[in-house]
SEMARBA-333973 format. One record per residue: residue in three letters; x negated, y negated, z of N, C-alpha, C, CB in turn; residue number from 0. Coordinates in pm, whole numbers, always signed. Atoms other than C-alpha are relative to their C-alpha. Glycine has a CB too. Layout:
N
ATOM kolmi   n.xx   n.yy   n.zz  ca.xx  ca.yy  ca.zz   c.xx   c.yy   c.zz  cb.xx  cb.yy  cb.zz koldren
ATOM   ala      X      Y      Z      X      Y      Z      X      Y      Z      X      Y      Z     NUM
...
END
This chain:
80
ATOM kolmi   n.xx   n.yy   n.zz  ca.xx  ca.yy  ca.zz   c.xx   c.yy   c.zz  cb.xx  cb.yy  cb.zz koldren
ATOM   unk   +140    +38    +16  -7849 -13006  +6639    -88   +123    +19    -39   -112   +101       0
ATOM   unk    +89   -142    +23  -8146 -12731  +6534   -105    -76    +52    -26    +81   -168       1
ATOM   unk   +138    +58    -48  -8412 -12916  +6779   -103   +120    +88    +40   -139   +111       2
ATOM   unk   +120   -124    -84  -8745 -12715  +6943    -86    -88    +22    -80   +146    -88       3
ATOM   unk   +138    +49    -71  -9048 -12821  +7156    -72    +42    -86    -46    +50   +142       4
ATOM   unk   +138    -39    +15  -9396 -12797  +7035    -43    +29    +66    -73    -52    -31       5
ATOM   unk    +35    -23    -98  -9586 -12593  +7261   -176    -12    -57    +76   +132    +59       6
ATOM   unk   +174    +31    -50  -9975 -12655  +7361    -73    +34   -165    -79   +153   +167       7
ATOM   unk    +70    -17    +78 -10104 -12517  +7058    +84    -42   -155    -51   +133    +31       8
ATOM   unk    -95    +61   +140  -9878 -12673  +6781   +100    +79    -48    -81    -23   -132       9
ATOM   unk   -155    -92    +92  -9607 -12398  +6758    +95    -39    +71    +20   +189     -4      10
ATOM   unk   -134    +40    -65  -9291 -12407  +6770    +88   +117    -26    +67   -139    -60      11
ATOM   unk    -94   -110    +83  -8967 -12178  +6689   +104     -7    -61    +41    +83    +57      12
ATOM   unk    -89    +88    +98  -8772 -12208  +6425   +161    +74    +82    -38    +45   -221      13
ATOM   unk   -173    -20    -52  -8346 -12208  +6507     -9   +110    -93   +147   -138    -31      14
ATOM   unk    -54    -89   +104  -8246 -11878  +6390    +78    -59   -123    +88    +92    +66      15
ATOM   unk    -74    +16    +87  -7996 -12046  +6200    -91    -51   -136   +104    -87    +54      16
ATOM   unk    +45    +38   +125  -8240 -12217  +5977    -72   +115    -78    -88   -115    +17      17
ATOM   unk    +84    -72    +24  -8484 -11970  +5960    +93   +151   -136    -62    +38   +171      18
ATOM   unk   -144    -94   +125  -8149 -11716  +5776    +36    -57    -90   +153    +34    +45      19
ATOM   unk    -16    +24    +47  -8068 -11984  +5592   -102    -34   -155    +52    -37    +75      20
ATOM   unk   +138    +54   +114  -8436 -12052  +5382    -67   +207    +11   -177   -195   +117      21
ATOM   unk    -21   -121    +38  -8410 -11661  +5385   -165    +36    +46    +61    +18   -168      22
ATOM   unk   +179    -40    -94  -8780 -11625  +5647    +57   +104    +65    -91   -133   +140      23
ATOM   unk    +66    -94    -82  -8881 -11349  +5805   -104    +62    +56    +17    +47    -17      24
ATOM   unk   +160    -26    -73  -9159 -11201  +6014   -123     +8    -77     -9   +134    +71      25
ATOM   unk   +137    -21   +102  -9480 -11194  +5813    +12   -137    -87     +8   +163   -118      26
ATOM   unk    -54    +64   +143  -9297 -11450  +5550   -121   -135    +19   +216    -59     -5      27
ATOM   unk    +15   +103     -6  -9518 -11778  +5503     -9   -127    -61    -45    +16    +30      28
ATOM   unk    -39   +141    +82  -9438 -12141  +5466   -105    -71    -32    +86    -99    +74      29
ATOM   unk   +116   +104    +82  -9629 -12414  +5310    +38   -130    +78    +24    -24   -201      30
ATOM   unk    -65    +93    -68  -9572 -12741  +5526    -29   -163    -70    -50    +20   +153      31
ATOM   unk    +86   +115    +59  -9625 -13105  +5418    +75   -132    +74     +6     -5   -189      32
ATOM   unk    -74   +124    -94  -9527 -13471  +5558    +53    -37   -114    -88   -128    +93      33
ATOM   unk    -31    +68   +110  -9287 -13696  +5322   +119    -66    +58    +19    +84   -128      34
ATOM   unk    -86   +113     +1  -9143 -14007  +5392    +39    +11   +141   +120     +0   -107      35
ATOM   unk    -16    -15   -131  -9200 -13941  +5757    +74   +122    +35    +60   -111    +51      36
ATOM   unk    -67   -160    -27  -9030 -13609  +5739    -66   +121    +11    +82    +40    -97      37
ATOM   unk   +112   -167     -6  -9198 -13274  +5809    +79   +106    -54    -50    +69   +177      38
ATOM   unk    -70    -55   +110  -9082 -13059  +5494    -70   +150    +10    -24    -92   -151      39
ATOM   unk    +79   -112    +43  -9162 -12695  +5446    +94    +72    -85    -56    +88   +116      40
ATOM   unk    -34   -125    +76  -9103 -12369  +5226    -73    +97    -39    +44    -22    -94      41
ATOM   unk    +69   -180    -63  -9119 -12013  +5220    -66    -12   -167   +168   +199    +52      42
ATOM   unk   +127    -64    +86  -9443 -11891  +5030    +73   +106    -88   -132    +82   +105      43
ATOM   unk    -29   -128    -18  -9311 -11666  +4792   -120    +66    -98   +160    +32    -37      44
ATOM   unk   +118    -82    +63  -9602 -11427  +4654    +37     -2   -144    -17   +161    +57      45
ATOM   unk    -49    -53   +128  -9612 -11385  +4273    -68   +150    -14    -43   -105   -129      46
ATOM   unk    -19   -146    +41  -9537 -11036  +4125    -71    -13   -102   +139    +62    -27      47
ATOM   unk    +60     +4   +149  -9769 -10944  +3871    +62   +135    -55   -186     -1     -8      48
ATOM   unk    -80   -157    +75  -9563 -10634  +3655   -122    +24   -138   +228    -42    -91      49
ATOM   unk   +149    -27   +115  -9853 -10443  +3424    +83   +132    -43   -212    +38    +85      50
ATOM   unk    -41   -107    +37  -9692 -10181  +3182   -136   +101    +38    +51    -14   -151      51
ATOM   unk    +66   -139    -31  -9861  -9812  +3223   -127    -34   -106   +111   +160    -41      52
ATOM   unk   +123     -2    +44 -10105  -9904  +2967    -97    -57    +59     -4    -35    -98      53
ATOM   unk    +47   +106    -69 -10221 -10242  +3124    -73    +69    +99   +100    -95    +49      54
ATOM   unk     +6    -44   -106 -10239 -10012  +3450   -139    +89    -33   +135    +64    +45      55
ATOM   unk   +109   -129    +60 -10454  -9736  +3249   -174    -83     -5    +65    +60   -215      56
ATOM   unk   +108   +114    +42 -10696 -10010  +3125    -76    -35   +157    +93   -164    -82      57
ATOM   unk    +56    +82   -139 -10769 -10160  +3465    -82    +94    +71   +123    -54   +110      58
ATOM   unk   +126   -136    -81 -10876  -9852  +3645   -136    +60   -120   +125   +196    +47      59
ATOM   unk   +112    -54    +22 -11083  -9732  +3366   -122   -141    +27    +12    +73   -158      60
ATOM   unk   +125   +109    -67 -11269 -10062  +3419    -52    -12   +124    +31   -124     -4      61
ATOM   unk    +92    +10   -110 -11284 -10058  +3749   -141    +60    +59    +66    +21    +70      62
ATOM   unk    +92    -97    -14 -11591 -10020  +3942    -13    +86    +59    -73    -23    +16      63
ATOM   unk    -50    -92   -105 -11432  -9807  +4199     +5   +112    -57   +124    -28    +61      64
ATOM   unk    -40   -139    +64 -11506  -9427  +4066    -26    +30   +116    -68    +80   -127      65
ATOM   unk   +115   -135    -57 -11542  -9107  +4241    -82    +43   -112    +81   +156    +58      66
ATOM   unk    +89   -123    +81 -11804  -8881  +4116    +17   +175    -33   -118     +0    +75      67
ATOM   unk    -49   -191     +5 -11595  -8583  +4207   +139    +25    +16    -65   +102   +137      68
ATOM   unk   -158    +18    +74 -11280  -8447  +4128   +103     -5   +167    +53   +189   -139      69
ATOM   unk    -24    +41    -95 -11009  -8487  +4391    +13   +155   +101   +116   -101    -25      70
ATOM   unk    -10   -153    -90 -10992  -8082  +4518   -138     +7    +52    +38   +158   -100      71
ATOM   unk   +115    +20    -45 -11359  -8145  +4564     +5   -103   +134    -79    -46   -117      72
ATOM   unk    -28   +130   -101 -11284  -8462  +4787    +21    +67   +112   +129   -103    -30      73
ATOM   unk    -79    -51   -110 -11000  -8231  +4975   -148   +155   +109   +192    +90   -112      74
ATOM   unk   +126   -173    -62 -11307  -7925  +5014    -49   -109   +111   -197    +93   -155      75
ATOM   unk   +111    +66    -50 -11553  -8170  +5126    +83    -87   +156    -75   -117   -143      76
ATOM   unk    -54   +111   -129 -11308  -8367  +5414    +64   +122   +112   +161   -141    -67      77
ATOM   unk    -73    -73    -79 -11147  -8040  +5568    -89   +113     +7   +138    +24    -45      78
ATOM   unk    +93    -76   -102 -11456  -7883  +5669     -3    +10   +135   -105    -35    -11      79
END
Protein backbone atom coordinates (compact mmCIF):
# COMPACT_ATOMS: atom_id res chain seq x y z
CA UNK A 1 0.00 0.00 0.00
CA UNK A 2 1.34 3.71 -1.38
CA UNK A 3 -0.76 5.62 1.53
CA UNK A 4 0.31 9.44 2.94
CA UNK A 5 -1.24 11.96 5.41
CA UNK A 6 -2.43 15.31 4.37
CA UNK A 7 -0.73 17.81 6.31
CA UNK A 8 -2.39 21.26 7.64
CA UNK A 9 -2.15 22.92 4.48
CA UNK A 10 -3.39 20.23 1.93
CA UNK A 11 0.00 18.61 1.03
CA UNK A 12 0.99 15.61 0.98
CA UNK A 13 4.02 13.32 -0.44
CA UNK A 14 3.87 11.36 -3.09
CA UNK A 15 5.45 7.36 -2.53
CA UNK A 16 8.59 7.52 -4.37
CA UNK A 17 7.49 4.58 -6.05
CA UNK A 18 4.66 6.28 -7.77
CA UNK A 19 6.09 9.40 -8.26
CA UNK A 20 9.18 7.09 -10.74
CA UNK A 21 6.62 5.40 -12.08
CA UNK A 22 4.35 8.62 -13.80
CA UNK A 23 8.04 9.69 -14.53
CA UNK A 24 7.67 13.32 -11.82
CA UNK A 25 10.19 15.22 -10.74
CA UNK A 26 11.04 18.36 -8.81
CA UNK A 27 9.65 21.38 -10.60
CA UNK A 28 7.36 18.77 -12.80
CA UNK A 29 3.52 19.74 -12.51
CA UNK A 30 0.36 17.75 -12.22
CA UNK A 31 -3.10 18.62 -13.13
CA UNK A 32 -5.50 17.00 -10.42
CA UNK A 33 -9.24 16.26 -10.75
CA UNK A 34 -12.01 14.11 -8.74
CA UNK A 35 -13.75 11.08 -10.76
CA UNK A 36 -16.01 8.68 -9.56
CA UNK A 37 -14.86 9.47 -6.08
CA UNK A 38 -11.27 9.00 -6.99
CA UNK A 39 -8.60 11.71 -6.85
CA UNK A 40 -6.87 11.31 -10.41
CA UNK A 41 -3.86 13.29 -11.52
CA UNK A 42 -1.10 13.81 -14.34
CA UNK A 43 2.11 15.16 -15.06
CA UNK A 44 1.78 18.60 -16.97
CA UNK A 45 3.82 18.10 -19.81
CA UNK A 46 4.79 21.63 -21.45
CA UNK A 47 4.38 21.83 -25.26
CA UNK A 48 7.55 22.29 -27.41
CA UNK A 49 7.13 24.76 -29.94
CA UNK A 50 10.24 23.84 -32.78
CA UNK A 51 10.58 27.19 -35.23
CA UNK A 52 13.04 26.53 -38.20
CA UNK A 53 15.96 29.37 -38.40
CA UNK A 54 13.80 31.33 -40.59
CA UNK A 55 10.61 31.30 -38.34
CA UNK A 56 13.31 32.27 -35.58
CA UNK A 57 14.74 35.21 -37.95
CA UNK A 58 11.17 36.56 -38.50
CA UNK A 59 10.22 36.77 -34.84
CA UNK A 60 13.06 38.83 -33.60
CA UNK A 61 12.92 41.16 -36.45
CA UNK A 62 9.37 41.80 -35.18
CA UNK A 63 10.01 41.99 -31.96
CA UNK A 64 9.72 45.03 -29.95
CA UNK A 65 12.72 44.28 -27.93
CA UNK A 66 15.72 46.24 -29.92
CA UNK A 67 18.90 47.68 -28.79
CA UNK A 68 19.86 50.89 -30.29
CA UNK A 69 23.48 49.94 -30.09
CA UNK A 70 25.63 47.43 -31.31
CA UNK A 71 26.68 44.77 -28.81
CA UNK A 72 30.72 45.98 -28.35
CA UNK A 73 29.02 49.23 -27.57
CA UNK A 74 26.79 47.47 -24.82
CA UNK A 75 30.24 45.60 -23.58
CA UNK A 76 32.12 49.53 -23.61
CA UNK A 77 29.26 51.03 -21.89
CA UNK A 78 28.83 48.08 -18.84
CA UNK A 79 32.69 47.69 -18.05
CA UNK A 80 33.30 51.14 -17.18
Amino acid sequence: MNATAIRDRRQTTLPLKVAKEAGLVPGDQVEWWVEGGEIRGRKIVPKIVKMSKAECLRAIKRSPLKFKTTWNELQKETRQ
